[in-house]
C-alpha positions in Angstrom: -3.5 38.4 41.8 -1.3 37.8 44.5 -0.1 40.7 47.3 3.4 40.9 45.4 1.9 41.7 41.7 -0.7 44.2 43.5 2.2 46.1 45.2 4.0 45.9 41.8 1.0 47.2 40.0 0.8 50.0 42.6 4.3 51.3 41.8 3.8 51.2 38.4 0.4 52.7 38.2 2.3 55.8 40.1 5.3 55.6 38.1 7.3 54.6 39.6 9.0 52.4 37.1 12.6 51.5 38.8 10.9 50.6 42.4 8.5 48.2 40.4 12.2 46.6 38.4 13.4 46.7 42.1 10.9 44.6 43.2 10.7 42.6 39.6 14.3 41.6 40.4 13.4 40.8 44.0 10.7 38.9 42.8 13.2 36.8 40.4 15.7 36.4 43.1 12.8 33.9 45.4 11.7 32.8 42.0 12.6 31.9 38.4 8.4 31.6 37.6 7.9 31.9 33.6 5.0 33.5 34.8 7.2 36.2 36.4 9.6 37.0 33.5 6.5 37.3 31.6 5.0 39.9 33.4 8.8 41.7 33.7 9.0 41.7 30.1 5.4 42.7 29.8 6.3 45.7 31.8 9.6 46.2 30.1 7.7 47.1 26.9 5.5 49.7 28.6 7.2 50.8 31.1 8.9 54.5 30.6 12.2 56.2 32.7 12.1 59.5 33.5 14.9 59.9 31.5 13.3 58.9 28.0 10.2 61.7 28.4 12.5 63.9 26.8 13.2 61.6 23.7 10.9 61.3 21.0 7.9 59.0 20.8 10.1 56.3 18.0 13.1 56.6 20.3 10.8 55.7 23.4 9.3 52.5 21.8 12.8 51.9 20.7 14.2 51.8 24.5 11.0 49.8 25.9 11.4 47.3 23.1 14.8 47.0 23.7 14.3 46.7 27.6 11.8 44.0 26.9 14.0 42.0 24.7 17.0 42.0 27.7 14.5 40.1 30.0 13.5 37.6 27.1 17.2 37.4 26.7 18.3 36.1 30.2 14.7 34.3 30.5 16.0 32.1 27.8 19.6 31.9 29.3 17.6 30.4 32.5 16.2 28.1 31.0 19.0 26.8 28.8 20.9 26.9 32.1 18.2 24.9 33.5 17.2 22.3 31.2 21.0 21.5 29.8 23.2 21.8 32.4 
């Protein structure tokens, strides 16, 4: 694991979920790794705001889902970008 993914896993591990997507998106910017938008997604589907607590449990699945699927979304843009343009 490398100094950025500790750091990363340190945020998240304290909850602090939109430092870690700061960093995430910091992270993309330097790189376009598959590796990274992995992991982003990976935490995308975990990861909880402070503003969902208050929704039910279906409705919280629902936003990290959804959350998850946006970062699939512009990996695949990226590479489509990449590979046909």
């Amino acid at each position: 694991m490398n100094l950025k993914q500790a750091y990363i896993n340190f945020e998240t591990a304290e909850g602090e979920f939109e430092r870690a997507r700061a960093l995430y998106e910091r992270l993309l910017d330097r790189t376009k790794h598959l590796k990274v938008w992995l992991s982003y997604a990976e935490f995308e589907a975990t990861a909880m705001d402070m503003d969902s607590l208050d929704l039910p449990e279906d409705e919280q699945k629902k936003q990290c889902i959804q959350s998850a699927r946006s970062m699939w979304i512009q990996c695949c843009a990226l590479v489509l970008l990449i590979f046909y343009c």
